[in-house]
KEROMI-753132 format. One record per atom (N, C-alpha, C, O): x, y, z; residue in one letter. Coordinates in steps of 0.05 Angstrom, whole numbers, padded with zeros to 5 digits, always signed. Example, Ala and Ser with C-alpha at 12.3 -4.5 7.8 and 13.67 -1.06 7.14 Angstrom:
REM KEROMI-753132
+00264-00114+00156a+00246-00090+00156a+00264-00066+00156a+00285-00066+00169a+00257-00045+00142s+00273-00021+00143s+00258+00001+00157s+00268+00023+00161s
//
This chain:
REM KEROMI-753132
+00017-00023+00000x+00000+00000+00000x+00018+00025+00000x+00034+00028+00018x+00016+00037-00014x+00026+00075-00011x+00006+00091-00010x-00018+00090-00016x+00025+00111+00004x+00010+00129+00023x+00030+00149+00023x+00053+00145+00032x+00022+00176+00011x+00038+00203+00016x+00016+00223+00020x-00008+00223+00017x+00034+00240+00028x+00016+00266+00035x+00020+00291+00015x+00001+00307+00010x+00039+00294+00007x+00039+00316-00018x+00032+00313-00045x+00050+00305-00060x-00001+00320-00058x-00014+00317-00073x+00016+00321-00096x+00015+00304-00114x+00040+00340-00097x+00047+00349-00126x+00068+00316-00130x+00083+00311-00149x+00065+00303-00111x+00086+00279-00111x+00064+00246-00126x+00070+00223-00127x+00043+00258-00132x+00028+00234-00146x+00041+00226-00163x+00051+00204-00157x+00049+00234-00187x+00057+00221-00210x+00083+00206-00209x+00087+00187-00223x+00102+00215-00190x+00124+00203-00175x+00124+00169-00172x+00137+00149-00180x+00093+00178-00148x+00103+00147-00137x+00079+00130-00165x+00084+00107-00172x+00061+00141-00175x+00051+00128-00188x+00068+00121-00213x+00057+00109-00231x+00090+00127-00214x+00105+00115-00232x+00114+00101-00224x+00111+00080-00237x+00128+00098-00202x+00139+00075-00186x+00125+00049-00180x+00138+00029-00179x+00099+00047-00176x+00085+00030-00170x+00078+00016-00200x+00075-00009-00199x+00075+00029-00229x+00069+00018-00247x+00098+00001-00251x+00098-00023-00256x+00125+00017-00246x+00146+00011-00250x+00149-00023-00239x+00162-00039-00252x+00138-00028-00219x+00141-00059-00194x+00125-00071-00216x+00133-00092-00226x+00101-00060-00225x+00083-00079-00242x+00097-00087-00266x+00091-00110-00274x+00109-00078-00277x+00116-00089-00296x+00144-00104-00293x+00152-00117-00311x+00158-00102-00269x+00186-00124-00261x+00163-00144-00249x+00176-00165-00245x+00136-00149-00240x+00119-00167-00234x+00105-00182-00254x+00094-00203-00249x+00103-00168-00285x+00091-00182-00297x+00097-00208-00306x+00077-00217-00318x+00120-00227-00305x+00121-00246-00316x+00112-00262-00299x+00103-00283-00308x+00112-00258-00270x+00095-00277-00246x+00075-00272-00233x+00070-00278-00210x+00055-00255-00256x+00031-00262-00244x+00006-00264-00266x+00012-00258-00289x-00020-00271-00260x-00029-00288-00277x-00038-00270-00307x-00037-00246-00311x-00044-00285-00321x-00052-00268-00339x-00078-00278-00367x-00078-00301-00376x-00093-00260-00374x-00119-00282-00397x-00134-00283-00373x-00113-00278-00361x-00147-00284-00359x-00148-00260-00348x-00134-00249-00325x-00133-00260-00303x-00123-00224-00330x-00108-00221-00302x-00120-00222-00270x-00137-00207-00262x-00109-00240-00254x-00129-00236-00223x-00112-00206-00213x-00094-00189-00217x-00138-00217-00193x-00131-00201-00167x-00126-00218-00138x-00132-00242-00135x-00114-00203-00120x-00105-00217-00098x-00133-00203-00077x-00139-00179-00080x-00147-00218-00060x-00163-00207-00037x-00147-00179-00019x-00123-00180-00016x-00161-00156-00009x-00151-00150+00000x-00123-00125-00010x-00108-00114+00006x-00124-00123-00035x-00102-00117-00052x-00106-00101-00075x-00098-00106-00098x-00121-00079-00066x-00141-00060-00089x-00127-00060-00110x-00103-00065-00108x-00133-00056-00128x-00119-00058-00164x-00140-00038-00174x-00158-00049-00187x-00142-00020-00173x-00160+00003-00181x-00159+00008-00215x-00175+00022-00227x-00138-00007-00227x-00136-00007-00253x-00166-00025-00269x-00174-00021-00291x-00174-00041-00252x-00192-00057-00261x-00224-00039-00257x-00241-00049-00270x-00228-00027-00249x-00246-00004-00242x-00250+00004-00209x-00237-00001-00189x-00282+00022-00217x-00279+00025-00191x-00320+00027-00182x-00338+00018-00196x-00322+00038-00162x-00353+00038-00156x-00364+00072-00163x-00343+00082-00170x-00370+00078-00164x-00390+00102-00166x-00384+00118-00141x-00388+00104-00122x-00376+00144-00136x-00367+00159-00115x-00389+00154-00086x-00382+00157-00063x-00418+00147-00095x-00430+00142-00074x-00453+00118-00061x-00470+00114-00044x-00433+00100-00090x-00444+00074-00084x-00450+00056-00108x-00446+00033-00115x-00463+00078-00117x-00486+00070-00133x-00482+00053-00164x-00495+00057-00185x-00457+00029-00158x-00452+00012-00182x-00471-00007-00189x-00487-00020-00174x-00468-00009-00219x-00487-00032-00225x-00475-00049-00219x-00450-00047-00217x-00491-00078-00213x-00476-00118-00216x-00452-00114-00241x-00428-00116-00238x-00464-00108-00264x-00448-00114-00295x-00424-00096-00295x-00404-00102-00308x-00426-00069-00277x-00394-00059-00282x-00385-00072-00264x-00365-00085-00270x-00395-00075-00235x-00379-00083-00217x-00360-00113-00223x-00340-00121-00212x-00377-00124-00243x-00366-00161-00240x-00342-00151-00263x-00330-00170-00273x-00335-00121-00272x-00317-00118-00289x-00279-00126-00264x-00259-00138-00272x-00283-00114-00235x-00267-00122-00222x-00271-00144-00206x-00251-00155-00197x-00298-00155-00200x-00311-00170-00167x-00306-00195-00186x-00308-00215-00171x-00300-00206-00215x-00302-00233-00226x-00268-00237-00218x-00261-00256-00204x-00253-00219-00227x-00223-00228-00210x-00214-00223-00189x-00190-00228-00188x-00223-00215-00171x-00220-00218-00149x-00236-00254-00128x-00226-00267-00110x-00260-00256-00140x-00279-00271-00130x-00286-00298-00138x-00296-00317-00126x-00275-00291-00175x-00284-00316-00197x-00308-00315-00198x-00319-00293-00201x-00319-00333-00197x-00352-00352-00206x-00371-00351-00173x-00393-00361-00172x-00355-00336-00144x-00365-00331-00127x-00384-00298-00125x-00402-00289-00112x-00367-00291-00147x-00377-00262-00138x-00410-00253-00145x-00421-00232-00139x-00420-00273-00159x-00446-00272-00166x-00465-00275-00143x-00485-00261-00137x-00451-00305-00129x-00476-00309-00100x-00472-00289-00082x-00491-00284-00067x-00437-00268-00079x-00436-00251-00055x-00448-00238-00060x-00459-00227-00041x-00460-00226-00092x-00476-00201-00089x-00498-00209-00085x-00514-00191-00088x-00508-00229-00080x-00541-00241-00073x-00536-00234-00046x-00545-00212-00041x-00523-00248-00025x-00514-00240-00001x-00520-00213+00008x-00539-00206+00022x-00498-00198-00006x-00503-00172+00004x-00528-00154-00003x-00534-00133+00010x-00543-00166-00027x-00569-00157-00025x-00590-00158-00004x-00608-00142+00002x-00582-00181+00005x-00604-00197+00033x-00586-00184+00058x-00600-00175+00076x-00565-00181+00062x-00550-00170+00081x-00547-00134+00086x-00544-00121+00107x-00549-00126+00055x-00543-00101+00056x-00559-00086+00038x-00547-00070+00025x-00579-00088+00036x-00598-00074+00000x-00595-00046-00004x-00599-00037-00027x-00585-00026+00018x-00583-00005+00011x-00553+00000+00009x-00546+00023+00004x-00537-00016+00010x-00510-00013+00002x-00492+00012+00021x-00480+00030+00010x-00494+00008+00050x-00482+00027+00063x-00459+00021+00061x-00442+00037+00055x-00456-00002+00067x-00422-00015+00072x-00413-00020+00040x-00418-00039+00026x-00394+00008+00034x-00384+00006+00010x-00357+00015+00008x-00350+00025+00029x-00335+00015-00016x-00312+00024-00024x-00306+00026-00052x-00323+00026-00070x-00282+00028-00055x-00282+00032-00088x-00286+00004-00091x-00309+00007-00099x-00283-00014-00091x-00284-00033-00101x-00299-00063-00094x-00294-00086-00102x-00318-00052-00077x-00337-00069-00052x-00353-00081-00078x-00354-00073-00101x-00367-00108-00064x-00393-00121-00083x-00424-00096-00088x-00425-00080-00070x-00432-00095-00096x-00459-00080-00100x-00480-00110-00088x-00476-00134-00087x-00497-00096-00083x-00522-00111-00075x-00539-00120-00102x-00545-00101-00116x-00546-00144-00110x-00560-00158-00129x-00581-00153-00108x-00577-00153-00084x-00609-00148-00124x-00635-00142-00116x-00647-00161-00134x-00661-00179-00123x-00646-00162-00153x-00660-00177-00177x-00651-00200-00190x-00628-00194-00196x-00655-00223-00197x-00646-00241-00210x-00651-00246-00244x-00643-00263-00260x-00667-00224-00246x-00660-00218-00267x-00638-00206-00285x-00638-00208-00310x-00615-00190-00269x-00601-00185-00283x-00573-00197-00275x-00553-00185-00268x-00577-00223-00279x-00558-00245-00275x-00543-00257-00304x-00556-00267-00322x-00515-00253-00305x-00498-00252-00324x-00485-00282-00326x-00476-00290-00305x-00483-00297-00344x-00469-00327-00336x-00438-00318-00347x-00419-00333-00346x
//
């Protein structure tokens, strides 16, 4: 994780951090690339500033992070959470409907 405090120093470390990704790319997966739990990758997207993501963008990051699970968590958190308080950039959204269920 990084963490600075002087906004004019972004592009700095964000070069640095793409810089590790690419001395990482030959060891890690790829077709599709995962994600590790716990290990935000913000490159893969993100949620809506106040929540409010659909299932279909969200399973654009929640399918590599979760695989073939991330469909029943968002059933979960629909029954657990329907108004979606408990969120982040990159949290499940709440499935309300089973109709808009993606195979």
């Amino acid at each position: 994780m990084g963490l600075w405090f002087n906004g004019t120093d972004n592009d700095h470390y964000i070069n640095q951090v793409r810089g590790l990704e690419e001395i990482l790319k030959p060891y890690v997966s790829s077709k599709p690339r995962r994600a590790y739990l716990n290990c935000v990758d913000l490159d893969f997207g993100t949620n809506d500033a106040n929540g409010g993501t659909s299932y279909s963008k969200a399973k654009k990051w929640g399918s590599r992070y979760f695989h073939r699970n991330f469909r029943r968590l968002a059933i979960v958190k629909g029954k657990a959470d329907p108004t979606n308080f408990f969120f982040n950039e990159q949290s499940i959204p709440p499935l309300l409907s089973l109709s808009v269920f993606e195979n």
